[in-house]
C-alpha positions in Angstrom: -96.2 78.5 -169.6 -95.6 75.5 -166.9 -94.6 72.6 -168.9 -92.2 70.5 -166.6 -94.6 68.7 -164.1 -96.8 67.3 -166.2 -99.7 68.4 -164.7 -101.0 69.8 -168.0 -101.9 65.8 -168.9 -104.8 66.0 -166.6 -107.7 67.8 -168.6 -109.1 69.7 -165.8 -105.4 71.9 -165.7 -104.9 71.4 -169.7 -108.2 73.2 -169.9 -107.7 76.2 -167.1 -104.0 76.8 -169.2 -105.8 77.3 -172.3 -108.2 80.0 -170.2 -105.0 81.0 -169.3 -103.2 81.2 -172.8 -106.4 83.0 -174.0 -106.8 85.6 -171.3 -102.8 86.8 -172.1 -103.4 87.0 -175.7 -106.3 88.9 -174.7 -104.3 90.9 -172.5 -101.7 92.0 -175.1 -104.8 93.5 -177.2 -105.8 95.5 -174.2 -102.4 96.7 -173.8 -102.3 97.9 -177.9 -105.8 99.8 -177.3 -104.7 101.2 -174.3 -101.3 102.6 -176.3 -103.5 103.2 -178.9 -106.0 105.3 -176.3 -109.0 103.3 -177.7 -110.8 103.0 -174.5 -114.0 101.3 -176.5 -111.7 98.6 -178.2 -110.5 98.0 -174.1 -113.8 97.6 -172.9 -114.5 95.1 -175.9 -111.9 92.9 -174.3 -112.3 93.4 -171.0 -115.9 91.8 -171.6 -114.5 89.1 -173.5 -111.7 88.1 -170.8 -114.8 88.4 -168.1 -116.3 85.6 -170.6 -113.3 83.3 -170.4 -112.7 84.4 -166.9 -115.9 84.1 -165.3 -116.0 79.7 -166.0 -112.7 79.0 -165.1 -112.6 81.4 -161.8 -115.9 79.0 -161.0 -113.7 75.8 -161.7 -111.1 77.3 -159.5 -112.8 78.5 -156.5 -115.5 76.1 -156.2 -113.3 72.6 -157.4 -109.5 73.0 -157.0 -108.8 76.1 -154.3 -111.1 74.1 -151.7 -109.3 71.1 -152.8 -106.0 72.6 -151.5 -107.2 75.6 -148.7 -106.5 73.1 -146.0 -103.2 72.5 -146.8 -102.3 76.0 -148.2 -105.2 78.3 -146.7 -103.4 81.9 -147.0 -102.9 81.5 -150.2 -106.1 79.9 -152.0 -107.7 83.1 -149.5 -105.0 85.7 -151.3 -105.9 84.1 -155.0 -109.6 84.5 -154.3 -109.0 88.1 -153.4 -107.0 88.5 -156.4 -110.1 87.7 -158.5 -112.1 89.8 -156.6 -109.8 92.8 -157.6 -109.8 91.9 -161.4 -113.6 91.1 -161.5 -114.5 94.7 -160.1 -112.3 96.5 -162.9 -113.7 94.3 -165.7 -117.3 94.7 -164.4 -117.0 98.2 -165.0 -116.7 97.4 -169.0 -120.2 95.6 -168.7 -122.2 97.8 -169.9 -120.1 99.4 -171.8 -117.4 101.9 -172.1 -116.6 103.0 -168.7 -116.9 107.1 -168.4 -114.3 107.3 -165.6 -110.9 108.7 -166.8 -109.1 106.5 -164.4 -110.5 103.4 -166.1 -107.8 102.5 -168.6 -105.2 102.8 -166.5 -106.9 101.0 -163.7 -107.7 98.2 -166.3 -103.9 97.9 -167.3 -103.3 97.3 -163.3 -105.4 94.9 -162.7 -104.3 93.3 -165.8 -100.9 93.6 -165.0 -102.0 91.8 -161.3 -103.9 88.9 -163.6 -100.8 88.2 -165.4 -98.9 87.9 -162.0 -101.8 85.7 -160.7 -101.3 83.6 -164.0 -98.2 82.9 -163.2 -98.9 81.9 -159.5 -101.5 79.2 -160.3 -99.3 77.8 -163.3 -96.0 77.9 -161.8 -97.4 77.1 -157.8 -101.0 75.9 -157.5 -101.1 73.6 -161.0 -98.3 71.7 -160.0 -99.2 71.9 -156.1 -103.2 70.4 -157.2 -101.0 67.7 -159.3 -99.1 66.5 -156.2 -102.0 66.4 -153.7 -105.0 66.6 -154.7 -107.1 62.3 -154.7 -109.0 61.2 -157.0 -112.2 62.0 -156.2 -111.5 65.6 -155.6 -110.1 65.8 -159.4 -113.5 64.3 -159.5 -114.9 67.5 -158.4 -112.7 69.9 -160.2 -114.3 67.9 -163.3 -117.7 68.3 -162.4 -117.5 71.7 -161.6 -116.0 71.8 -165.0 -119.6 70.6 -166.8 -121.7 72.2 -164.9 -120.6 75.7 -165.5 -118.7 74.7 -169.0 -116.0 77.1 -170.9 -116.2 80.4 -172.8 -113.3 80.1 -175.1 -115.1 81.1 -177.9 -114.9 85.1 -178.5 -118.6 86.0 -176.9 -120.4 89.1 -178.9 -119.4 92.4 -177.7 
């Protein structure tokens, strides 16, 4: 992942890359069940991403995409849709093993659209946030940061 900016240093981005790191790793299981046609063992890790996911997306939309929507509004708007589109398909795993036939597959494209969306923030928005966001909106990102925590522990399926 990004390593050439520098923005990792600041703990608020070092910790959204780890999310990051662990969601991919995650993704690559998803991928071996889904070859594997073990559509419980997917739903088993779509929960668990939703667990990592569901902090950081709260760091993101509520402490560094408002940070930077004036400046780059179409696209903090277009990242916040992108979760929304992920979030449905992983809901779906909630409470269980989805019934729907289409499932898997759907859950390997909006996987594939996370790892796209990865990308974007690490390679675009993390280095962007580094540049322009002040101090006292890193501030923010930070308390965002303790009041919802992180779920980088694997949660109980």
């Amino acid at each position: 992942m990004c390593e050439y900016c520098g923005c990792q240093s600041l703990t608020a981005i070092d910790d959204l890359t780890r999310e990051h790191d662990a969601v991919v790793d995650l993704i690559s299981h998803v991928r071996d069940a889904h070859r594997a046609g073990d559509t419980g063992l997917m739903a088993r890790l779509a929960r668990r991403i939703g667990a990592v996911l569901e902090p950081h997306t709260q760091v993101e939309e509520h402490g560094l995409f408002p940070a930077l929507a004036d400046e780059f509004p179409g696209q903090m708007a277009a990242l916040e849709a992108e979760h929304r589109l992920v979030e449905a398909v992983l809901e779906e795993a909630a409470a269980g093993t989805p019934r729907d036939v289409t499932w898997p597959d759907r859950l390997i494209r909006a996987l594939d659209l996370l790892r796209e969306h990865i990308l974007k923030e690490q390679d675009g928005v993390f280095p962007a946030a580094l540049a322009a966001l002040s101090t006292e909106q890193w501030e923010e990102v930070e308390a965002v940061r303790a009041r919802v925590g992180t779920r980088m522990e694997q949660p109980a399926d």
